[in-house]
TILUM-232451 format. One record per atom (N, C-alpha, C): z, x, y; residue in one letter. Coordinates in steps of 0.05 Angstrom, whole numbers, plus 5000, padded with zeros to 4 digits. Atoms other than C-alpha are relative to their C-alpha. Layout:
BEGIN
ZXYa...
***
This chain:
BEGIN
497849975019x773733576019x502750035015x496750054992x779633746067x500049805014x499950224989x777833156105x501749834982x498850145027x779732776037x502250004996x497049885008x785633206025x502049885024x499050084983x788433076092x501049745001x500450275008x786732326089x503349944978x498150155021x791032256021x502650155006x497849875003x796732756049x501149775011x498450164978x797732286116x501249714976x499750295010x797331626062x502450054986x497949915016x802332036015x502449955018x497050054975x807432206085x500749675001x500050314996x806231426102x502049884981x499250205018x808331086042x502750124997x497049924998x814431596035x502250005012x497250064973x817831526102x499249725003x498750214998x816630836099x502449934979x497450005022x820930866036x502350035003x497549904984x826331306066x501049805023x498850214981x827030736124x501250185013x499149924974x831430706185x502250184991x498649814998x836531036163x500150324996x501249705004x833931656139x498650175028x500849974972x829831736208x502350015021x498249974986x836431666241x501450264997x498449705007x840332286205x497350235005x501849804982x833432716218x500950005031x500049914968x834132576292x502250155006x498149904991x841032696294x500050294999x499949785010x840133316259x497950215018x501649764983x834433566308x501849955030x498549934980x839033346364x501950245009x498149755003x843933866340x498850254998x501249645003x839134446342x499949965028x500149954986x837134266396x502150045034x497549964984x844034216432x501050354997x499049725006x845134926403x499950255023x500749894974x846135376465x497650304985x502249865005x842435936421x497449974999x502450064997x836635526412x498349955021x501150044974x836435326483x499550325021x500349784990x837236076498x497550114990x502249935019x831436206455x497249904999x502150154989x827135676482x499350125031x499349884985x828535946548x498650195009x500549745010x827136596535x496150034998x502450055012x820636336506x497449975020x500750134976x818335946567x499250225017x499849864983x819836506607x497450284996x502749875008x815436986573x497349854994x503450125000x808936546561x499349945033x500949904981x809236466640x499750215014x500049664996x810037236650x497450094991x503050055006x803437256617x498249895005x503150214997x799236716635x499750185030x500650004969x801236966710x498250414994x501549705000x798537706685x497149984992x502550025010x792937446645x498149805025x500750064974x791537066710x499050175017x501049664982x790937686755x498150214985x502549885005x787237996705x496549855012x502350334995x781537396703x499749975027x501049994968x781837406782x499050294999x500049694985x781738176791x496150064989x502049935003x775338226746x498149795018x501450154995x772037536764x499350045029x500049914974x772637686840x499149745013x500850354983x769937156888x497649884980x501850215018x764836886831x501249794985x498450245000x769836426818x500249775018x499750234979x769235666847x503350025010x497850104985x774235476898x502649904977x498650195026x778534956843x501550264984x500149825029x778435516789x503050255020x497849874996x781636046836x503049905018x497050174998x786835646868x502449984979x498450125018x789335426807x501550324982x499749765004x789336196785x502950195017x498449964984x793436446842x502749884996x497750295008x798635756825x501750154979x498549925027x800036156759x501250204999x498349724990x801136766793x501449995007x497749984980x805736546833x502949884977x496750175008x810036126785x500650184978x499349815005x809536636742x501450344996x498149724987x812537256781x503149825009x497550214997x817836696798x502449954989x
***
């Protein structure tokens, strides 16, 4: 059933923004250009960025500290990588 639903939402979107055409697709972009020019938004993205690597690099060190050397080679490398760019 939400397979279905899905199915007839995408066919619904489809047939609509082909309707709306190029020009309509043009004033959207512009209009996400302008957020995204917004120095708050870019302060906010930023911001964002900055905290989800402040975490991965903690939730990293956790995940090493317990796992200990039972971790393959590959695995903790890449662990360590997060730490680092994380405290960064």
């Amino acid at each position: 059933m939400r397979k279905l639903t899905f199915i007839a939402g995408v066919a619904v979107g489809y047939v609509l923004g082909a309707r709306a055409g190029r020009e309509r697709y043009e004033q959207l972009r512009e209009a996400a250009d302008r957020v995204r020019a917004n120095p708050a938004v870019r302060n906010a993205v930023d911001s964002a960025a900055l905290s989800g690597r402040q975490a991965a690099a903690r939730a990293a060190g956790v995940v090493a500290d317990r796992a200990g050397d039972r971790l393959p080679g590959p695995v903790a490398q890449r662990l360590r990588s997060v730490e680092r760019r994380g405290a960064s």
